[in-house]
C-alpha positions, -999 to +999 in steps of 0.1 A: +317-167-627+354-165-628+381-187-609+409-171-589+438-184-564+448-168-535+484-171-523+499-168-490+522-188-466+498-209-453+475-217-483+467-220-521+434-210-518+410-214-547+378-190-547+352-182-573+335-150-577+300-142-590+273-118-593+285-077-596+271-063-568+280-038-543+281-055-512+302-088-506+296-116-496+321-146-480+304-183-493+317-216-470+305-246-485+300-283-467+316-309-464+323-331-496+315-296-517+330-265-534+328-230-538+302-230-565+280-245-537+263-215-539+260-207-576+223-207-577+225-171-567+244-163-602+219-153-625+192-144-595+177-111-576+212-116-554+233-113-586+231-075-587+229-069-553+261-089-539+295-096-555+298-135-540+334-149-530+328-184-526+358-206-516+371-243-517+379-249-480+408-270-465+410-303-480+383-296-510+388-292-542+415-272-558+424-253-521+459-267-507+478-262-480+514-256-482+518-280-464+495-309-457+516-330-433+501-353-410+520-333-382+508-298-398+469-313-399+473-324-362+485-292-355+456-275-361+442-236-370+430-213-346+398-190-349+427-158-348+447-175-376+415-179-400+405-145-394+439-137-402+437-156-434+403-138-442+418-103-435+444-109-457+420-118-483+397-090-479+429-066-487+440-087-517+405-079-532+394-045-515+367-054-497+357-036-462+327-051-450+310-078-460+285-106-453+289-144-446+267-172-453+280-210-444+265-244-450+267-271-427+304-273-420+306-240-437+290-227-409+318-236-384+338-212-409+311-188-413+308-187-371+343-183-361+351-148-385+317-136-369+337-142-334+366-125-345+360-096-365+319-088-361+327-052-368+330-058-406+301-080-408+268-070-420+246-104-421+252-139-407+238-167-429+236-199-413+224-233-432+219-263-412+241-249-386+264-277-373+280-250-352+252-251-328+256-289-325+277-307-338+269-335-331+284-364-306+305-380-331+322-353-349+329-337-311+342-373-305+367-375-331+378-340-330+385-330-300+387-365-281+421-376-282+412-414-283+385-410-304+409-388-331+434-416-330+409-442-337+400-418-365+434-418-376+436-455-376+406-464-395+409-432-421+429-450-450+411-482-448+381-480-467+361-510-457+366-502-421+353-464-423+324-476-446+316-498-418+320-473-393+294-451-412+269-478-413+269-484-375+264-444-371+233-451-391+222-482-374+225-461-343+209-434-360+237-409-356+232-404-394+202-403-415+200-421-450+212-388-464+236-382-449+252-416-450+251-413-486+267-381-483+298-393-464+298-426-480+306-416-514+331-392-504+353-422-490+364-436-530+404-429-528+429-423-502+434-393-511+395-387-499+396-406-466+428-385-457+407-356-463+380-368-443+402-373-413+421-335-420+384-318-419+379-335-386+415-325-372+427-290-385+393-277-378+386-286-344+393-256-329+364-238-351+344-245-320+315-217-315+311-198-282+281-192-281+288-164-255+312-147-279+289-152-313+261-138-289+281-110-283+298-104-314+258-103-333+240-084-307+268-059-300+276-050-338+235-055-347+245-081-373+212-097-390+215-133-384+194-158-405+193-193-395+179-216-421+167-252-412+153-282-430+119-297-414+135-330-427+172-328-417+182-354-394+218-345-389+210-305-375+173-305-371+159-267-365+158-281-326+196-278-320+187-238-321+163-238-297+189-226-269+207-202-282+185-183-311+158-172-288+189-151-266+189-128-303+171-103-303+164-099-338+170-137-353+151-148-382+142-187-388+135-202-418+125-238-419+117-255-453+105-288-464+140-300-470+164-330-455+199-321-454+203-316-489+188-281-493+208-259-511+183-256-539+165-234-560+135-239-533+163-227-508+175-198-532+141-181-539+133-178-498+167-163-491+166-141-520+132-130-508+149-118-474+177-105-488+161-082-516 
């Protein structure tokens, strides 16, 4: 594994890269995480198949924007502009086509280059797929202007989002897991600033359903959705809808929470993707 930065305008964006095989694939991590999110694939079946690009998104890690403002983080980035961003990318390290796999949040990532550019995608990986369903609260401080500026209000106080998180899971908008997952990502202000940028710049990562629907069936890109039996936050029911209009869809459910990117998770994909 070896760590690179890409530079443009807009971003500093940190990526690793793994594995030395032919085909590519694009690696969006969830929230709280970082590009070697997916590193279980290093040394497996995958490692000689794919060459993996995995990246630290906005407000993770080592990837910065330019600027981080609270006016530039209002602001916003479009679907157009991250396929912009990815293009730009692919050219820096010659790739054509290429495959995308998103976890979680990664998926809203993962989802919206699918939208825009489905004629260089070969497979659509997506792990407990927020973008189906995100989920009232995170539509509530996102795209709700009241409910983004209470999220603005409460973001640097730490007691008060701490609380917040507990009454989600009293009102059992959050599992135990996923509590603990947010919870511990609140420690600094520097965190809880980051926590209320994922909600803000990325609201407009929105899936269409109509225009993912499209964009797989029209281009025949395989799509794998992968569940956990146990994940309260994206259960495999929020695909009920919409993965029965694909024609070719494969499911996986395991007997995971939320937590699931695991070796148990890496053998069942690898034994897809062989």
């Amino acid at each position: 594994m070896t760590e690179h930065y890409f530079e443009t305008p807009l971003v500093t964006l940190h990526y690793y890269k793994f594995g030395s095989g032919p085909q590519k694939m694009l690696c969006f991590h969830g929230y709280g995480m970082h590009g070697k999110q997916f590193k279980l694939f290093e040394h497996g079946p995958l490692a000689s198949r794919y060459t993996f690009y995995g990246f630290d998104l906005f407000f993770h890690k080592e990837t910065r924007l330019k600027n981080q403002s609270l006016a530039l983080v209002k602001k916003g980035i479009s679907k157009k502009d991250l396929a912009a961003l990815i293009t730009d990318f692919c050219k820096h390290e010659e790739i054509d086509r290429f495959s995308v796999i998103g976890y979680s949040m990664g998926t809203h990532f993962a989802t919206a280059i699918a939208e825009e550019m489905p004629e260089r995608i070969d497979e659509y990986i997506a792990v407990a797929p927020s973008c189906l369903n995100p989920g009232m609260l995170t539509n509530y401080f996102s795209k709700s202007r009241t409910g983004n500026k209470i999220l603005e209000k409460l973001a640097l106080n730490k007691k008060t989002l701490l609380g917040m998180l507990k009454l989600g899971k009293t009102l059992r908008f959050l599992d135990q897991v996923g509590y603990d997952i947010l919870s511990k990502e609140f420690g600094t202000e520097e965190l809880r600033f980051n926590f209320y940028a994922c909600f803000t710049y990325l609201r407009f990562l929105e899936t269409s359903e109509p225009n993912l629907l499209k964009a797989l069936e029209n281009e025949n890109i395989r799509s794998i959705f992968i569940f956990g039996k146990n994940d309260k936050m994206y259960p495999p029911k929020i695909g009920d809808v919409f993965i029965p209009k694909l024609k070719n869809a494969e499911v996986i459910v395991l007997d995971e929470n939320h937590e699931m990117i695991n070796q148990n998770f890496a053998e069942k994909l690898s034994a897809l993707l062989v």
